[in-house]
Structure formats: structure tokens, C-alpha cells
C-alpha positions in Angstrom: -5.7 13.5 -2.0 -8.5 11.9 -0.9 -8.2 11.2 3.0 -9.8 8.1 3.2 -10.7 5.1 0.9 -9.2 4.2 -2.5 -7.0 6.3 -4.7 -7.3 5.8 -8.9 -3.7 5.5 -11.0 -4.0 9.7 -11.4 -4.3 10.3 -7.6 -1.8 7.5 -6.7 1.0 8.9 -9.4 0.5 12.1 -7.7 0.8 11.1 -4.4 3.8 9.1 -5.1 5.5 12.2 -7.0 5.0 14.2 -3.9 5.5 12.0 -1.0 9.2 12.4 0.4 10.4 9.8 2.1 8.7 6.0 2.8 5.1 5.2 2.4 3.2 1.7 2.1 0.8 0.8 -0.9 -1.4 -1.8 -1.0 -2.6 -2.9 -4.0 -6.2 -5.1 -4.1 -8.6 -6.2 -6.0 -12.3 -5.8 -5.0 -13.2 -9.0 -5.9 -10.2 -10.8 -4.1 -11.2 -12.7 -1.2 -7.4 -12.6 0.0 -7.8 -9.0 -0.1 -10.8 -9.2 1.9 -9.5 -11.2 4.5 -6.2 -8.8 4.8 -8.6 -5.5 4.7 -8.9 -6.0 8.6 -5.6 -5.8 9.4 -4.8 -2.8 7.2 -7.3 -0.9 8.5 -6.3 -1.4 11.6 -2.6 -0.8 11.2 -3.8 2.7 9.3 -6.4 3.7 12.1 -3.3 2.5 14.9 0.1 4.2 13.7 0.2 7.9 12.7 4.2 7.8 12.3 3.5 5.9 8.9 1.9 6.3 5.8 -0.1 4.9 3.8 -1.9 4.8 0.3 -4.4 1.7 -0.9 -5.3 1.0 -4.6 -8.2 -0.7 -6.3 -6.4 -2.1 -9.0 -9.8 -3.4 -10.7 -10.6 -0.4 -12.3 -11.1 -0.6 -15.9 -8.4 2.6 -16.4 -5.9 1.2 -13.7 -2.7 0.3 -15.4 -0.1 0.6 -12.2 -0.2 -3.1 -11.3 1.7 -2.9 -14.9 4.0 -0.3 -13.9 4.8 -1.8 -10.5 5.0 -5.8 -11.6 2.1 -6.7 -9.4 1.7 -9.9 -10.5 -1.1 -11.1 -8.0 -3.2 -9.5 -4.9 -2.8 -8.5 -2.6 0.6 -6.8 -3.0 2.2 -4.2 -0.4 4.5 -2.2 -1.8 7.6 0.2 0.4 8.1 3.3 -1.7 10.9 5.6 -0.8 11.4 9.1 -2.3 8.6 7.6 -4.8 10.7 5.0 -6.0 9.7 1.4 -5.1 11.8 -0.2 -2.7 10.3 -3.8 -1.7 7.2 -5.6 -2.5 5.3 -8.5 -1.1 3.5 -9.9 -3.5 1.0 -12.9 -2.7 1.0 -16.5 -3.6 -1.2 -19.3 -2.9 1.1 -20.6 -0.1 2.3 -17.1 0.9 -0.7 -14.6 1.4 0.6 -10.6 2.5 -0.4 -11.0 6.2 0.1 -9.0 9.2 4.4 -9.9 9.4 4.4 -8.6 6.1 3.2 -5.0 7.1 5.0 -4.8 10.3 8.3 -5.1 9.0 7.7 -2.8 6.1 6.1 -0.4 9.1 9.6 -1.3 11.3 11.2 -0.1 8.1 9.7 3.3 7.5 10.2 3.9 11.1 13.6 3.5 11.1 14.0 6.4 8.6 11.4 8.8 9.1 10.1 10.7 12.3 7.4 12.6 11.3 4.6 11.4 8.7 1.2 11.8 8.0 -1.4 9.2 7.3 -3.4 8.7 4.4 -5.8 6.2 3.2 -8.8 4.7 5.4 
């Protein structure tokens, strides 16, 4: 796995398949301004909490066919995986963009059910 920047569908399934426990995905779109404006505060949570993981996917690859898999319907969408499995998703909406509350309580979340993870993404 990459250990920082975007992972592709292949690294992402991967990742998923071998993560135990709860991790947060966000899914973006390069060309999304939303996205842009959230990238901040991602980065920021990433770089700030070690006791969570994380993942981040370009979903504007030509070859990229989770947003299919995972019902992302619009970006930016954060996604709480547990064991692999998705568990919740905030999905954005042109009154409800994912913002900071969003990741903190999937963060509060992961917290509450894992005490030691590792950090991925960038």
C-alpha cells in the first residue's frame, strides 16, 4: 500500500480485504470543487490522529468502478468500513456537503472500537 496519496480500485480492494477492524474512505473526484474545499480538513484529520485509519480514492479514473460497488452516488462521500464491510456513508448533496462533523463522528466511532491502528493515506 501506498503510504500516502490516492489508492486505484486494485489497491483499495486489497486494503479493504486486509484491514481488520474500522477504517474511513473518502471517495473524490479530482475535478470536484466540494472535494477540494473538504481536502483541507482531511488532511488535517490524517496528519492529526494516528489511532484512526484512513484510505482516499480518486474515483475519476477511467478503470475505477467502486463508486458502483459502494452506491456513491455523488462526491465527496466518506465511507466507515468495519472488518471490510461498509458500515455508514455520508454521501454529499447540494444542501449537505461531507464537512468536518461528518468525519469526527465517524473518527468518535472508530475509536470507540479499536485501540490500536495505523494510518494510511496522505
Amino acid at each position: 500500500m501506498p503510504a500516502s496519496g490516492d489508492l486505484n480500485d486494485k489497491q483499495f480492494d486489497e486494503f479493504r480485504k486486509n484491514t481488520t477492524g474500522k477504517f474511513i474512505a473518502l471517495f473524490h473526484a479530482t475535478y470536484c470543487r466540494y472535494c477540494k474545499g473538504f481536502m483541507p480538513v482531511w488532511e488535517a484529520k490524517v496528519k492529526s490522529i494516528p489511532d484512526a485509519t484512513f484510505a482516499r480514492v480518486d474515483i475519476t479514473d477511467d478503470n475505477s468502478t467502486c463508486w458502483i460497488e459502494f452506491g456513491i452516488t455523488a462526491v465527496p462521500t466518506l465511507i466507515l468500513f468495519d472488518n471490510g464491510k461498509p458500515v455508514e456513508k455520508t454521501i454529499s448533496t447540494p444542501v449537505n456537503v461531507v464537512n468536518e462533523k461528518d468525519i469526527d463522528s465517524m473518527i468518535a466511532k472508530c475509536r470507540l472500537t479499536r485501540q490500536s491502528v495505523t494510518s494510511l493515506s496522505s
